[in-house]
Structure formats: C-alpha cells, structure tokens
C-alpha positions as CSV (number, residue, x, y, z in Angstrom):
1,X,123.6,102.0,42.6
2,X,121.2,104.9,43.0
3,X,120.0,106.8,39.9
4,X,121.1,110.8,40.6
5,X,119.3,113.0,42.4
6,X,117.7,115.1,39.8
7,X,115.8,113.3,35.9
8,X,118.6,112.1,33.7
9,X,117.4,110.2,30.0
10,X,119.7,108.3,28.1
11,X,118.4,108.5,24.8
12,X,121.5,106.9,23.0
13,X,121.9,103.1,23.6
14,X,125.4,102.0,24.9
15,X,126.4,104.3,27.6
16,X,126.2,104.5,31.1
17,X,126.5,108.4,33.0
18,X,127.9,107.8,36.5
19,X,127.8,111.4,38.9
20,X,129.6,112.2,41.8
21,X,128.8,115.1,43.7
22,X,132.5,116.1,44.9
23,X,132.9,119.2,47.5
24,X,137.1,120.8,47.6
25,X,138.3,120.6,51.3
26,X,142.2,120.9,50.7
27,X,143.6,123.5,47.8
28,X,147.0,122.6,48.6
29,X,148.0,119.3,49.2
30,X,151.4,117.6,48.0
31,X,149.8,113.9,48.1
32,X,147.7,115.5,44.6
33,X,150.9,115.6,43.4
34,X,152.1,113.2,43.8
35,X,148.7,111.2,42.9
36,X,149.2,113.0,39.4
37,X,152.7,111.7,38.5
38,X,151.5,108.7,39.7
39,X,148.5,108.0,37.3
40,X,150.6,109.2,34.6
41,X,153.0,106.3,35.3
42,X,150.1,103.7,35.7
43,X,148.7,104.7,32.0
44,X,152.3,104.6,30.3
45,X,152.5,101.0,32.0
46,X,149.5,100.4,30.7
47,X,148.5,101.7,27.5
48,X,151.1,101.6,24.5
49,X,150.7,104.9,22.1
50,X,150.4,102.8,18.7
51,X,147.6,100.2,20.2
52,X,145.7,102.7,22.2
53,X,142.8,102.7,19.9
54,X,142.2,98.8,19.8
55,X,142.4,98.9,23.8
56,X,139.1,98.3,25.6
57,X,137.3,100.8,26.5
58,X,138.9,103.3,24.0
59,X,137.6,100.8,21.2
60,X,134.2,100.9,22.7
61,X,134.0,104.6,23.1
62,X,135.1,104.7,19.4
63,X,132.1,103.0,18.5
64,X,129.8,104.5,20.1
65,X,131.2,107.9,18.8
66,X,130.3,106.7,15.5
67,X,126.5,105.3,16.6
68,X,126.2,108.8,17.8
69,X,127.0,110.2,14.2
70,X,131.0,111.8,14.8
71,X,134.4,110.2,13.9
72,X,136.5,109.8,16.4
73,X,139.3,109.9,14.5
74,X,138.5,113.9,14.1
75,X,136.9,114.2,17.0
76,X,138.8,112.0,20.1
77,X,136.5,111.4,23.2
78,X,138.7,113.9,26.0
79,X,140.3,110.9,27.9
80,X,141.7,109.7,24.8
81,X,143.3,112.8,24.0
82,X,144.1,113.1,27.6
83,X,145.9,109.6,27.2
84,X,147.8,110.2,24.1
85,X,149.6,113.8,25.7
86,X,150.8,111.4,28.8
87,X,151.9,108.7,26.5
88,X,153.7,111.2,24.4
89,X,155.6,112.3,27.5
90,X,153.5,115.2,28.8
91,X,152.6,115.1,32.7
92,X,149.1,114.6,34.1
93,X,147.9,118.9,34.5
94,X,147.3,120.8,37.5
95,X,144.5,123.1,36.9
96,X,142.3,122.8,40.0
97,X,141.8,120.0,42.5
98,X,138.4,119.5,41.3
99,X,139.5,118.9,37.6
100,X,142.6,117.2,38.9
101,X,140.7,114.3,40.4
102,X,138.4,114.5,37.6
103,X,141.6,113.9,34.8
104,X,143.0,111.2,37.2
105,X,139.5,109.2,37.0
106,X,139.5,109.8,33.2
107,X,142.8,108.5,32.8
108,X,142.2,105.6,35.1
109,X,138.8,104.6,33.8
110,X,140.1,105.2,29.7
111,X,136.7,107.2,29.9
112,X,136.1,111.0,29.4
113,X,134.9,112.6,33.0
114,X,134.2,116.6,33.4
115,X,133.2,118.5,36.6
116,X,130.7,120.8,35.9
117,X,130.4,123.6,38.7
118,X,127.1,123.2,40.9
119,X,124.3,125.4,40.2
120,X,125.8,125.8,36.2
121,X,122.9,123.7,34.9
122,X,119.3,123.1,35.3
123,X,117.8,119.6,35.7
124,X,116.2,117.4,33.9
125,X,119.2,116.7,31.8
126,X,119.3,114.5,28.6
127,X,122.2,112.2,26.7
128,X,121.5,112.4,23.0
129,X,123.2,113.3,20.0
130,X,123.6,116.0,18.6
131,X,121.6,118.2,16.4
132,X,122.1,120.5,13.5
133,X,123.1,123.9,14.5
134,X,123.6,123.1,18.0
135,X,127.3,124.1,19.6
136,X,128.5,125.8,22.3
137,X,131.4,128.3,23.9
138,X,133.6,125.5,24.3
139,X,137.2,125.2,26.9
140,X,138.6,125.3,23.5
141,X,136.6,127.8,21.5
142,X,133.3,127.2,19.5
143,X,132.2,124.2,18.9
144,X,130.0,122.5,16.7
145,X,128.1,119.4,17.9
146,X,126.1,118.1,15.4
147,X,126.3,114.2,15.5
148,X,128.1,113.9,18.8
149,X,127.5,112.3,22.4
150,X,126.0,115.6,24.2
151,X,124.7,116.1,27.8
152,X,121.7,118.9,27.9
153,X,119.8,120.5,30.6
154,X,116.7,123.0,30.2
155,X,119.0,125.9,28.4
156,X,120.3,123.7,26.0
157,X,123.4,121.9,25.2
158,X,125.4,121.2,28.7
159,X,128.7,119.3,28.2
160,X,129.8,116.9,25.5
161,X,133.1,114.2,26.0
162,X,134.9,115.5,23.8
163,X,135.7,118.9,25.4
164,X,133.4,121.3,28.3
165,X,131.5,124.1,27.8
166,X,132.5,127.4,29.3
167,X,129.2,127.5,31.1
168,X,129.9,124.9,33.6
169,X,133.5,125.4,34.0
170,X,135.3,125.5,37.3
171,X,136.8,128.3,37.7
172,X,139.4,129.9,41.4
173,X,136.7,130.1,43.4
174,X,134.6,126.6,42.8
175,X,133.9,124.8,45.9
176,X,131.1,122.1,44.7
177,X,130.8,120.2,41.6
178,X,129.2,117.3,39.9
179,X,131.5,115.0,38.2
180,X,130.1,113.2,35.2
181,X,131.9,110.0,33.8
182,X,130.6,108.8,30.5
183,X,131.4,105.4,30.6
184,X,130.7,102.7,27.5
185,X,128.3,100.2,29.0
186,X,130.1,96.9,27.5
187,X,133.8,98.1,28.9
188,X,133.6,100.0,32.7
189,X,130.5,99.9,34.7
190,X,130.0,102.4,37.5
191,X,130.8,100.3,40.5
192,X,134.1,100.6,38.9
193,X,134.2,104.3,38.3
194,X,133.2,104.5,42.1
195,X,135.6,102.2,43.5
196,X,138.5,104.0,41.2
197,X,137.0,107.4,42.3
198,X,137.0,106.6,45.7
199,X,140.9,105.3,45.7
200,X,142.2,108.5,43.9
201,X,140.2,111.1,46.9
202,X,141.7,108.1,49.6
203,X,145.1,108.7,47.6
204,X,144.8,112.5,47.7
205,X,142.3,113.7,49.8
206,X,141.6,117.1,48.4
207,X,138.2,116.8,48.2
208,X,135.0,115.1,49.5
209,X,132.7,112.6,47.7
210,X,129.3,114.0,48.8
211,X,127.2,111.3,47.0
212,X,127.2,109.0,44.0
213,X,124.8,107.7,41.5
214,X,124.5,106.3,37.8
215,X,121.9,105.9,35.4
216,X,122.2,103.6,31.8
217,X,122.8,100.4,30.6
C-alpha cells in the first residue's frame, strides 16, 4: 500500500497510521442506518464486556498506551470506549455520515479511527508521544496529553486516539475529510482497515473513498 500523500513520521514503535481520504455524497440515506445497528450487533456477538480488555487488538492497543507513557485504564483508546457504550446497550451514534463510517470502522477494526476535516491541518505530520505541557481543546474539553499516542502537524498537537481536537472537527457543512485509523502493528494491518472500510461505504454508500494509504510497521 501507498504511503499518504503528504510526510508522515512514526516516531513510536508499534503502530501503523492508515488514511483514507473520504468525500460525503449522500446526507441522508436509510442503508447508514441500518449499517449502524448492524455493527452494533456484530460487536455484541463479538466482544463480551468483562474480556474486552484481554481481546486482541484491545490488548495490543493497551500496551502500546503504556510504551507511549499513559494508562489505559484512565485513559481508554476511543474505540474501546466506543465498544464498551455498545456492549453496555447503547446504539452505534449518528452524528454525521462522515463520523458515522468513521465509528463503524472503529468498532469493526477494535481500533480508534477520527476524521479530521480537510484543510484543518498542515503537513508534515508526526506520531509521537506526548510532551509536558502539551494539550489541546478537546470534543470533550481540555485535555492534557502528556505521555500519550498524539498525531501533530506544523501548529502543534493534531489529534490523539483517545478523543479529537476541536480544530479538526467535522462540523454541518463538512464535505471532505481524512480518516485516520491508528491501528497496533501486531493485531490489524491496513489491508484490513481498507478492505473493512471499503465493505462499510459498499454497505452504506454515503460517501466516497477518494484514496488510501498507510505508513508504519
């Protein structure tokens, strides 16, 4: 697979980023619906609530939290705490298509995913940890992130799979987006992410894959 088309350095052993460039062709569309409820059923099938943590690649993405310097018992990687609501009984969300396919690959994959709204962030971007002082205006509200797995671009910290920042957010009138899947090198490879990416917009097709790519281990 291709590397992205903009300068991406891993500098955190471990992890591989795949990106998707996704464009939203269908607002409306009852088969995302349906596509929702359905992924929610697939990951109650599959995942049991009290041995979610020992289940590959949440285990994997465990450790590597803790390589990074943050414990994930505090601080869960976003598609584990995605996970957990739809094993308690909550439904899959419907925010926006974009972010909708985006939850849907993160619960498929076990593997935090974000869509970050094109032209948000400025290339070249780097995977680190990290640093003291360093948090952002997260989905959530601010947000330290010293010792953890963070994405950054030439302003500074970017996103982080634990929860987005409110500077790449998509918002109503979003039309393009990158999707970024951080996936744990020894558990989900990105030919996988693809192929599960491209099943879910075949499923529903509310938006457009535009290109792929993947860079890591």
């Amino acid at each position: 697979m291709k590397r992205p088309p903009f300068d991406v350095r891993i500098e955190i052993d471990g992890w591989i980023l795949f990106f998707a460039e996704l464009e939203l062709i269908a607002e409306n569309d009852e088969r995302l619906d349906r596509l929702l409820d359905e992924t929610a059923k697939k990951a109650r099938e599959r995942f049991d609530l009290k041995s979610f943590s020992s289940e590959p690649p949440a285990a994997s993405l465990r450790k590597l939290f803790r390589a990074a310097g943050c414990d994930p018992t505090r601080y869960r990687p976003s598609s584990e705490a995605l996970l957990r609501r739809i094993l308690k009984g909550d439904d899959m969300p419907s925010i926006h298509p974009l972010v909708d396919i985006s939850n849907c690959l993160s619960a498929e994959l076990a593997a935090p995913c974000c869509v970050m709204t094109d032209g948000t962030f400025e290339p070249p971007l780097v995977f680190r940890a990290g640093k003291e002082d360093e948090s952002y205006q997260s989905l959530r509200g601010p947000f330290r992130l010293e010792g953890k797995p963070l994405l950054c671009d030439t302003s500074g910290p970017l996103d982080c799979p634990i929860t987005g920042n409110e500077r790449v957010k998509v918002t109503r009138g979003t039309r393009r987006a990158w999707l970024v899947a951080y996936l744990p090198s020894d558990a989900v490879d990105a030919a996988a992410a693809r192929g599960a990416l491209e099943a879910l917009v075949e499923a529903a097709p509310v938006v457009q894959i535009r290109q792929t790519a993947a860079i890591g281990s």
